[in-house]
GUDODREN-733105 format. One record per residue: x, y, z of N, C-alpha, C in turn; chain; residue number from 0. Coordinates in pm, 1 decimal. Layout:
# GUDODREN-733105
<mivex><n_u>X</n_u><n_v>Y</n_v><n_w>Z</n_w><ca_u>X</ca_u><ca_v>Y</ca_v><ca_w>Z</ca_w><c_u>X</c_u><c_v>Y</c_v><c_w>Z</c_w><numar>A</numar><selum>NUM</selum></mivex>
...
//
This chain:
# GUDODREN-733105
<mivex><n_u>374.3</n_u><n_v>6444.0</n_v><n_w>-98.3</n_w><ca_u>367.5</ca_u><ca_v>6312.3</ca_v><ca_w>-158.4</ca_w><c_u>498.3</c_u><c_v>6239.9</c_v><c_w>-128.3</c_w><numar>A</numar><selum>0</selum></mivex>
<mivex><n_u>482.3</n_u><n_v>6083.9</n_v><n_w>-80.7</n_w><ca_u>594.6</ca_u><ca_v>6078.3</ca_v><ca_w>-70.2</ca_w><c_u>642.0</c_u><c_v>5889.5</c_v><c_w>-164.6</c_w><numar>A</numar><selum>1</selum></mivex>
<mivex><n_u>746.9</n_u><n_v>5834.3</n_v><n_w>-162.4</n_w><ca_u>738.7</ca_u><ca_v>5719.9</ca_v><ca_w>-293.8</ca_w><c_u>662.0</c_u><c_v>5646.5</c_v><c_w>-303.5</c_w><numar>A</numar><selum>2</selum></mivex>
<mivex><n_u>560.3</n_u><n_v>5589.3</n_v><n_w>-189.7</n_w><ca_u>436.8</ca_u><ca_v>5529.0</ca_v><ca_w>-197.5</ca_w><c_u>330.8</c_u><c_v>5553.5</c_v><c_w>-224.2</c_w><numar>A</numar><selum>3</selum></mivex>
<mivex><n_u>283.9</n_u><n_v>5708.4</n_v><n_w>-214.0</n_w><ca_u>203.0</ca_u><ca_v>5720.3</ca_v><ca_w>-271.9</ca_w><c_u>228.0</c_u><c_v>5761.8</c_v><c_w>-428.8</c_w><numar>A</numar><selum>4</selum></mivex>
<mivex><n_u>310.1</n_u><n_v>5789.8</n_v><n_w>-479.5</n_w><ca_u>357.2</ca_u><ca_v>5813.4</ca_v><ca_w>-627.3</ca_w><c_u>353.0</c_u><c_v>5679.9</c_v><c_w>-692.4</c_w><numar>A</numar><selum>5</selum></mivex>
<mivex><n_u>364.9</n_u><n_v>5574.0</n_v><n_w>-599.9</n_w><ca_u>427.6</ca_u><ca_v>5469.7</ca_v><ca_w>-654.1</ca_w><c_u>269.5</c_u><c_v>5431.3</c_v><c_w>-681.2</c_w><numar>A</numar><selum>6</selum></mivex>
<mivex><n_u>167.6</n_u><n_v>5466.2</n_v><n_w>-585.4</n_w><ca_u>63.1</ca_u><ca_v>5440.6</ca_v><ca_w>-619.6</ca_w><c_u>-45.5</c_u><c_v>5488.8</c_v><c_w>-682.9</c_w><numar>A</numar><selum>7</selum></mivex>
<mivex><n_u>-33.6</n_u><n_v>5607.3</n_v><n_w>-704.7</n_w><ca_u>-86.0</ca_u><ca_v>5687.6</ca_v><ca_w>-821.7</ca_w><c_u>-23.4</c_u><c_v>5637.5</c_v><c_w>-950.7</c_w><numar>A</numar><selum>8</selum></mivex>
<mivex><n_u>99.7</n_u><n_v>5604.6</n_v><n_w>-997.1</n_w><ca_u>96.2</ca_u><ca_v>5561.3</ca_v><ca_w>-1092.9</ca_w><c_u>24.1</c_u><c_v>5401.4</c_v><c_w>-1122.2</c_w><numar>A</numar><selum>9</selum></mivex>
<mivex><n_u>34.9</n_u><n_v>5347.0</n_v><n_w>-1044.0</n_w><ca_u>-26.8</ca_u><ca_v>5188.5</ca_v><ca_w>-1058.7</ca_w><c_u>-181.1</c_u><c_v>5230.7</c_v><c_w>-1107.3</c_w><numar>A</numar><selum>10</selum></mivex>
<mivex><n_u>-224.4</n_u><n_v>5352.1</n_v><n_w>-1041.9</n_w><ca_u>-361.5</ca_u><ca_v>5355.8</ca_v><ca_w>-1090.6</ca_w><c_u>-394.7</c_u><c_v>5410.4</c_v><c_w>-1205.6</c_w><numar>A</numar><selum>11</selum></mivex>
<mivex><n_u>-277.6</n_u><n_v>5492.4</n_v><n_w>-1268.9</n_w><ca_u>-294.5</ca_u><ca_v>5527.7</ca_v><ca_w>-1388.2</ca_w><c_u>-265.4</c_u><c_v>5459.6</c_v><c_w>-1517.6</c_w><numar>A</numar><selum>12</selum></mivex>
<mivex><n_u>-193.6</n_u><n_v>5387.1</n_v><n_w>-1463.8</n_w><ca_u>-185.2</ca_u><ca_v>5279.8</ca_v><ca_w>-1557.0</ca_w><c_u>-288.7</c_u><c_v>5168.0</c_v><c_w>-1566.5</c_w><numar>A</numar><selum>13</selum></mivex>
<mivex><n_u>-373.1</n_u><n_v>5138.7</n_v><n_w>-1439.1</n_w><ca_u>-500.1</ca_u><ca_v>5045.9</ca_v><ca_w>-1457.0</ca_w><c_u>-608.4</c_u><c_v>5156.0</c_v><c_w>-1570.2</c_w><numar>A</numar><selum>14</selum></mivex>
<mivex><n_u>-576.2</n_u><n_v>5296.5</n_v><n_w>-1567.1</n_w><ca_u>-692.3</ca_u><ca_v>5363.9</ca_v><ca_w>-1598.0</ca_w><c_u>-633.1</c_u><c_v>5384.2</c_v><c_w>-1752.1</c_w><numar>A</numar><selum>15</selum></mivex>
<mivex><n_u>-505.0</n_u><n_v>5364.0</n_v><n_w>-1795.6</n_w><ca_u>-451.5</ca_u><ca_v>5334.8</ca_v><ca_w>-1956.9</ca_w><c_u>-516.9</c_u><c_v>5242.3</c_v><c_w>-2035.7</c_w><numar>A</numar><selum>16</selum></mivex>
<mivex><n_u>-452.9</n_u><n_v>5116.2</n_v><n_w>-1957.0</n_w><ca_u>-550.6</ca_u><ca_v>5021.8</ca_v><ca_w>-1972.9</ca_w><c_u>-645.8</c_u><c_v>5002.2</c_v><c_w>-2009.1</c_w><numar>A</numar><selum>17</selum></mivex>
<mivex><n_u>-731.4</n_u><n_v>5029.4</n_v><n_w>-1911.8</n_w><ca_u>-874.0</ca_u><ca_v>5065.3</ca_v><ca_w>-1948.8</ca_w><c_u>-936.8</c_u><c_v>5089.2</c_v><c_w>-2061.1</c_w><numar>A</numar><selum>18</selum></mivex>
<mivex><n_u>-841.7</n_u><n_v>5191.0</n_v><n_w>-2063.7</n_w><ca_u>-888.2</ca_u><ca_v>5326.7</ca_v><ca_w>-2230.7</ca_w><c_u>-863.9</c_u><c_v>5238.6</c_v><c_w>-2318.6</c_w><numar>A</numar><selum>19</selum></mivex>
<mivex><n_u>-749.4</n_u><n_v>5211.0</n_v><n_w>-2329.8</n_w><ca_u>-678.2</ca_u><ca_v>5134.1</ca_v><ca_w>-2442.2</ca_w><c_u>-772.0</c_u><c_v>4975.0</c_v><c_w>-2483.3</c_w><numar>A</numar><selum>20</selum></mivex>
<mivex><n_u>-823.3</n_u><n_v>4928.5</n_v><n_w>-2401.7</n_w><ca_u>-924.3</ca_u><ca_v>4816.8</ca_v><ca_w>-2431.6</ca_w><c_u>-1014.7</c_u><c_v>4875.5</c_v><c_w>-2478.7</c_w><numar>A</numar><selum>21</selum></mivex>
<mivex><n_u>-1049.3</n_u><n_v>4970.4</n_v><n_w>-2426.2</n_w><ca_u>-1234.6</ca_u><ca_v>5046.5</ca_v><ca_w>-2482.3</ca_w><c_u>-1149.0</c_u><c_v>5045.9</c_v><c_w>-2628.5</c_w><numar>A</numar><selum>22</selum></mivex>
<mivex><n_u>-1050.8</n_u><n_v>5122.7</n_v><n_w>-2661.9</n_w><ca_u>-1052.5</ca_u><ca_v>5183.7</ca_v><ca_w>-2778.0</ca_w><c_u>-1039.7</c_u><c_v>5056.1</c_v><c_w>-2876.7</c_w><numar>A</numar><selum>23</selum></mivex>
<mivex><n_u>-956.7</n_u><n_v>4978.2</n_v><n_w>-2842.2</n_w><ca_u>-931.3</ca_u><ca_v>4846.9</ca_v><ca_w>-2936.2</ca_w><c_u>-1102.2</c_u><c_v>4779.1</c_v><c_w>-2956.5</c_w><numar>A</numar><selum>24</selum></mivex>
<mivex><n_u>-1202.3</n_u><n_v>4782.3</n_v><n_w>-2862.0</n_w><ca_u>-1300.5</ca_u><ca_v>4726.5</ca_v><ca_w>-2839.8</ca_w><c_u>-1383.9</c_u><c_v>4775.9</c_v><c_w>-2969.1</c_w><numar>A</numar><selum>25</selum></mivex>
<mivex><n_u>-1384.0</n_u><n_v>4919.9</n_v><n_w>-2924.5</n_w><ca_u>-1486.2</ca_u><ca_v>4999.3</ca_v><ca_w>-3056.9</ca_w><c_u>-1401.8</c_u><c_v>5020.5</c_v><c_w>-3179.8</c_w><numar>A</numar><selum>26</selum></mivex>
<mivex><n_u>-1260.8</n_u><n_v>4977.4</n_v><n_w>-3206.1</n_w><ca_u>-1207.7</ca_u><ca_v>4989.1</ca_v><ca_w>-3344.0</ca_w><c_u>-1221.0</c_u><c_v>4831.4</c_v><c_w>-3391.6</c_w><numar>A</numar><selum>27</selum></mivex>
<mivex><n_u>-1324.0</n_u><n_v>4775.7</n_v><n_w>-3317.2</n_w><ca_u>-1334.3</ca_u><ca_v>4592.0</ca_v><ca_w>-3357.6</ca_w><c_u>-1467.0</c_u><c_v>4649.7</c_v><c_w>-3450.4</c_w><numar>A</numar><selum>28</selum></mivex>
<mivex><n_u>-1564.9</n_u><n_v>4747.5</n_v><n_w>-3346.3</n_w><ca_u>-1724.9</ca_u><ca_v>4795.1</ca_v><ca_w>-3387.8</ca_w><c_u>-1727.1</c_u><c_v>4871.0</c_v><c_w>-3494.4</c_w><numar>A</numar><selum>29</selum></mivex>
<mivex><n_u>-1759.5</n_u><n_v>4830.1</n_v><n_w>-3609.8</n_w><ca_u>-1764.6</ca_u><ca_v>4960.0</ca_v><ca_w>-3738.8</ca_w><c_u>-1831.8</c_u><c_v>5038.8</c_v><c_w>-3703.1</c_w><numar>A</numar><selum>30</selum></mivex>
<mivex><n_u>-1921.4</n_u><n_v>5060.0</n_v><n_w>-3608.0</n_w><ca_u>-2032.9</ca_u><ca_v>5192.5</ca_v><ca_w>-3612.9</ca_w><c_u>-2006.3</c_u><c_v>5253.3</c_v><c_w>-3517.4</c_w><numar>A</numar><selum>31</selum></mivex>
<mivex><n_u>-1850.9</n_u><n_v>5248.2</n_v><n_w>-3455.2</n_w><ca_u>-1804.3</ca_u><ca_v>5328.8</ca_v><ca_w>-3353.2</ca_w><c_u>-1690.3</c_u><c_v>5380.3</c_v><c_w>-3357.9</c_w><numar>A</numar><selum>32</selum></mivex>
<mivex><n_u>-1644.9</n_u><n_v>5375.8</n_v><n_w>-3492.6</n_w><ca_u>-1492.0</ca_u><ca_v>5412.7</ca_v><ca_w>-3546.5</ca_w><c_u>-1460.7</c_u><c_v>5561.6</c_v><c_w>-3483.8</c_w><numar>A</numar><selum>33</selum></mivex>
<mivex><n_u>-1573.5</n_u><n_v>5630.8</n_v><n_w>-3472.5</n_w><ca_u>-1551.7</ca_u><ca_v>5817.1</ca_v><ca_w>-3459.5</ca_w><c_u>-1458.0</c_u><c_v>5818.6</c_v><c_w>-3249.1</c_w><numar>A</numar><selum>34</selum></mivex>
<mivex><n_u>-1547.4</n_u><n_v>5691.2</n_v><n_w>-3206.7</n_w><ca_u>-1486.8</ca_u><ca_v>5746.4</ca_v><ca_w>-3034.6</ca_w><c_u>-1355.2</c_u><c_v>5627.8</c_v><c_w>-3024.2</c_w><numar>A</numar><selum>35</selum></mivex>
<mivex><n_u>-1314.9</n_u><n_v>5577.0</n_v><n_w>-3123.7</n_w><ca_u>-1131.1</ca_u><ca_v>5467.3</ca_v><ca_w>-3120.6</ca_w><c_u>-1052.6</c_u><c_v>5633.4</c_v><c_w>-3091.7</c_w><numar>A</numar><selum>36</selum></mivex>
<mivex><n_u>-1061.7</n_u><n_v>5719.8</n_v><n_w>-3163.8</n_w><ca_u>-914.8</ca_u><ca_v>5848.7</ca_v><ca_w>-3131.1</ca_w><c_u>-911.3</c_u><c_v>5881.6</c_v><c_w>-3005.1</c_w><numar>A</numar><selum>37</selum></mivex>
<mivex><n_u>-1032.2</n_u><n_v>5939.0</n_v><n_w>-2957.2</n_w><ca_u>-1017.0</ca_u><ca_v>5998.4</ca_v><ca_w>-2808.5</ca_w><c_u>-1016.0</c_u><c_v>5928.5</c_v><c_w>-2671.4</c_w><numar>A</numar><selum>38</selum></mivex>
<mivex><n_u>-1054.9</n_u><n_v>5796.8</n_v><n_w>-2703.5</n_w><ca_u>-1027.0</ca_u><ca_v>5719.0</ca_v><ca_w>-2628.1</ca_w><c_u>-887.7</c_u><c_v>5677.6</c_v><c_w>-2617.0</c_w><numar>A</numar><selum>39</selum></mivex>
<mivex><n_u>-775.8</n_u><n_v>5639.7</n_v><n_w>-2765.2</n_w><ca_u>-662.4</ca_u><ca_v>5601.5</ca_v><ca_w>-2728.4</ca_w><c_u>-607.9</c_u><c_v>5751.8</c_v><c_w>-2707.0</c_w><numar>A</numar><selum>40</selum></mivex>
<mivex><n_u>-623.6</n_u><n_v>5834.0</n_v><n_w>-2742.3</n_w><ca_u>-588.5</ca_u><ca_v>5972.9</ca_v><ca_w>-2674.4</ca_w><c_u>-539.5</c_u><c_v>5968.7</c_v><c_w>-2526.9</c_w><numar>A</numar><selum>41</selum></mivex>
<mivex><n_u>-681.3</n_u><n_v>5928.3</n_v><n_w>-2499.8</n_w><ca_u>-663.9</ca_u><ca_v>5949.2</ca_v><ca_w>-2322.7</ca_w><c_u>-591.7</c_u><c_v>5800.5</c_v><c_w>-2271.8</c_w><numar>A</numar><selum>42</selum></mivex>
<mivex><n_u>-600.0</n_u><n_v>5722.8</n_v><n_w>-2301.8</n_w><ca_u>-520.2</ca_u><ca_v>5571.8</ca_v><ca_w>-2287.2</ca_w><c_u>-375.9</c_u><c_v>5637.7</c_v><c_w>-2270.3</c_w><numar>A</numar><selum>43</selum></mivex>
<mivex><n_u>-322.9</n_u><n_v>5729.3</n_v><n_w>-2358.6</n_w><ca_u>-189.2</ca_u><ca_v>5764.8</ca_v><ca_w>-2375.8</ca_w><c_u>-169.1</c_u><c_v>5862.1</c_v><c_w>-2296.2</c_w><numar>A</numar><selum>44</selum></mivex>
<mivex><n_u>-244.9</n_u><n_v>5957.0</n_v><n_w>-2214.4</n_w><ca_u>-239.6</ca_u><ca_v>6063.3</ca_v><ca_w>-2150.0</ca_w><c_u>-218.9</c_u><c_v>6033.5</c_v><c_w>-2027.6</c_w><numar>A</numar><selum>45</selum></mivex>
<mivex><n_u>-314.1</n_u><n_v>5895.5</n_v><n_w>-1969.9</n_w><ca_u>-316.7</ca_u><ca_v>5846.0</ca_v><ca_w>-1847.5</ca_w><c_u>-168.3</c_u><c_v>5725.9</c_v><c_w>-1855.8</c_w><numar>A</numar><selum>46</selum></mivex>
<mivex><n_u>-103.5</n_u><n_v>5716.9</n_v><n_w>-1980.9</n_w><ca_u>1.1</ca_u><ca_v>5634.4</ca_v><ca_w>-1964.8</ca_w><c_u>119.2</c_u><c_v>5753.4</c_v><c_w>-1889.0</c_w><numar>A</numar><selum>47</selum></mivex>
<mivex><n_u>65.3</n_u><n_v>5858.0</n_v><n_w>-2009.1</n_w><ca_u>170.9</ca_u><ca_v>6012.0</ca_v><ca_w>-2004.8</ca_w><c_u>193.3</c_u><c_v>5978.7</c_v><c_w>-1795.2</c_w><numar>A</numar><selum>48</selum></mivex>
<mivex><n_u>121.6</n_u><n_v>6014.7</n_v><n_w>-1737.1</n_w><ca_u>83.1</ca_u><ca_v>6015.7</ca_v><ca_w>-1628.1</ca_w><c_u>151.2</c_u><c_v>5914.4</c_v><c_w>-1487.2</c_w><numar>A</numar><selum>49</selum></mivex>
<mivex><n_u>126.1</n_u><n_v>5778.2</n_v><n_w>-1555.4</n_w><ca_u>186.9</ca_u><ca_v>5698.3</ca_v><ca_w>-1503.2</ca_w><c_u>339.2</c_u><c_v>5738.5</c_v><c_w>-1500.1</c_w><numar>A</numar><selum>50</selum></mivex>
<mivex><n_u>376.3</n_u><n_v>5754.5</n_v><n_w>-1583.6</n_w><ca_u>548.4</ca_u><ca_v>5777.5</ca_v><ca_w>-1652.3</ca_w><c_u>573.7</c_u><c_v>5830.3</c_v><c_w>-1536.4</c_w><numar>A</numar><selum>51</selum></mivex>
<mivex><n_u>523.3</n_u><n_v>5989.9</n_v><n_w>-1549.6</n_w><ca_u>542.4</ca_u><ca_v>6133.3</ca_v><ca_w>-1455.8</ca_w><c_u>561.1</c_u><c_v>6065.8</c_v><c_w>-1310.8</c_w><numar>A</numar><selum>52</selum></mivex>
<mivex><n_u>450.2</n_u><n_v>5990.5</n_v><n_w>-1191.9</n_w><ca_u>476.7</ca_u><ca_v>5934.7</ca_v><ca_w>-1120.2</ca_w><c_u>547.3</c_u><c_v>5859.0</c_v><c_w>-1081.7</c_w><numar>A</numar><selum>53</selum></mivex>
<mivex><n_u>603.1</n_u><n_v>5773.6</n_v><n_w>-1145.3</n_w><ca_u>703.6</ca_u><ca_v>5650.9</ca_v><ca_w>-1148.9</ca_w><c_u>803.7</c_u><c_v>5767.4</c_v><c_w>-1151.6</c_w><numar>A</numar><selum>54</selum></mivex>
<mivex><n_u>854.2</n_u><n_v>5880.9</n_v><n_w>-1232.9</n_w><ca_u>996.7</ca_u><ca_v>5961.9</ca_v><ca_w>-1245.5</ca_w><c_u>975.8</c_u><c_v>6053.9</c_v><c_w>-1113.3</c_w><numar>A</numar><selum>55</selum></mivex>
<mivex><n_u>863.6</n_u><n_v>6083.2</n_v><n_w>-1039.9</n_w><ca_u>906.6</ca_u><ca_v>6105.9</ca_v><ca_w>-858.7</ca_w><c_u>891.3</c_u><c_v>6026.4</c_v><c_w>-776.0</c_w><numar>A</numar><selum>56</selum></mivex>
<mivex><n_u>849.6</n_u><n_v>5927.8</n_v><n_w>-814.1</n_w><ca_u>861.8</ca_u><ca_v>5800.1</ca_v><ca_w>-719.8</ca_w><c_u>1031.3</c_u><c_v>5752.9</c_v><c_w>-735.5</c_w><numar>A</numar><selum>57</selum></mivex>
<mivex><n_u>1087.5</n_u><n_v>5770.9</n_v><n_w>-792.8</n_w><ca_u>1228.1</ca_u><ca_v>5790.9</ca_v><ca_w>-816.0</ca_w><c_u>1307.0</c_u><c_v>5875.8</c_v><c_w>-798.4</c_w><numar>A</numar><selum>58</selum></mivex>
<mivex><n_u>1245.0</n_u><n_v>5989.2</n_v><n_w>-768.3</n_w><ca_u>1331.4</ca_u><ca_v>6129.3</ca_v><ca_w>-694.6</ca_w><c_u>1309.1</c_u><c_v>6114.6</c_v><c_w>-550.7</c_w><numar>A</numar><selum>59</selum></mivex>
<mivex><n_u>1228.9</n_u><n_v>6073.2</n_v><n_w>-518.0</n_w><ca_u>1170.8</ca_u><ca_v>6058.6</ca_v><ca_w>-359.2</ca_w><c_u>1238.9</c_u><c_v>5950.9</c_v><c_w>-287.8</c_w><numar>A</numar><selum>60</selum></mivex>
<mivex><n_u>1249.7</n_u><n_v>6007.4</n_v><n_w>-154.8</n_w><ca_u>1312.9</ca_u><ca_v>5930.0</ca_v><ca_w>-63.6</ca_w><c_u>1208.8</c_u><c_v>5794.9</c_v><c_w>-18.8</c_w><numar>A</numar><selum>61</selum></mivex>
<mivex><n_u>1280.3</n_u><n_v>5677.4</n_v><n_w>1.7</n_w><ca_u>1227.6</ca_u><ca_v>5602.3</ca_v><ca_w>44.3</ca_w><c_u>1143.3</c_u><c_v>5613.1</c_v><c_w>215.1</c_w><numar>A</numar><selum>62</selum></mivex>
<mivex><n_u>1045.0</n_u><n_v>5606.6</n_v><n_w>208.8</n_w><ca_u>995.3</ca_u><ca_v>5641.5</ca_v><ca_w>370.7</ca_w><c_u>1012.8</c_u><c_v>5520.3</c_v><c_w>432.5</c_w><numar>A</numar><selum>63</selum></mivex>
<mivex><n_u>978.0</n_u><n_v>5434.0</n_v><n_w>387.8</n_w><ca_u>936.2</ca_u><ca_v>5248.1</ca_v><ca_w>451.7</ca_w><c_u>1050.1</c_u><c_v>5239.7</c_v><c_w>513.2</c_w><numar>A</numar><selum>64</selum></mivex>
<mivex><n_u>999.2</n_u><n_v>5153.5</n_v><n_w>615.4</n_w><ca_u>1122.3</ca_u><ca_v>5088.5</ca_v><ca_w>732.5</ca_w><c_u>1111.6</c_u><c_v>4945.6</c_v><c_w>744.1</c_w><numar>A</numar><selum>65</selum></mivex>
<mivex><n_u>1215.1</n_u><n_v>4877.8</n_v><n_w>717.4</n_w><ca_u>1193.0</ca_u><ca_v>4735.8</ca_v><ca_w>724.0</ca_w><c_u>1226.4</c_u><c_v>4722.5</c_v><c_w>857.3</c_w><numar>A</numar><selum>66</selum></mivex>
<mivex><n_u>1172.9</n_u><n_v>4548.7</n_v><n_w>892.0</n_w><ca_u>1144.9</ca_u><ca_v>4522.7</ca_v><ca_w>1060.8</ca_w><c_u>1294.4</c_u><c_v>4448.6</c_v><c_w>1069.4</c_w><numar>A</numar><selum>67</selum></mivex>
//
């Protein structure tokens, strides 16, 4: 792996936080869906966990790119 692709695995884990994190706000709007708001922001926070991790070797990693 090298900083671009880290750099881009995290961008996607953070679209996929996101994600979660709307579902969960969505169904804690729905009273008759209160039971799936935990595991959804669960995983919202897991896939944030995630992002983090990438971004901290996208920062150990050497830059590959070559400017013209």
């Amino acid at each position: 792996m090298d900083r671009t692709e880290a750099l881009q695995e995290a961008v996607q884990a953070v679209a996929r936080a996101k994600e979660l994190a709307s579902s969960a706000e969505n169904l804690a709007r729905t009273s008759n869906a209160g039971h799936k708001v935990s595991p959804r922001a669960e995983a919202g926070a897991l896939w944030a966990d995630i992002a983090r991790t990438h971004l901290a070797l996208a920062a150990l990693l050497p830059d590959t790119t070559t400017e013209a």
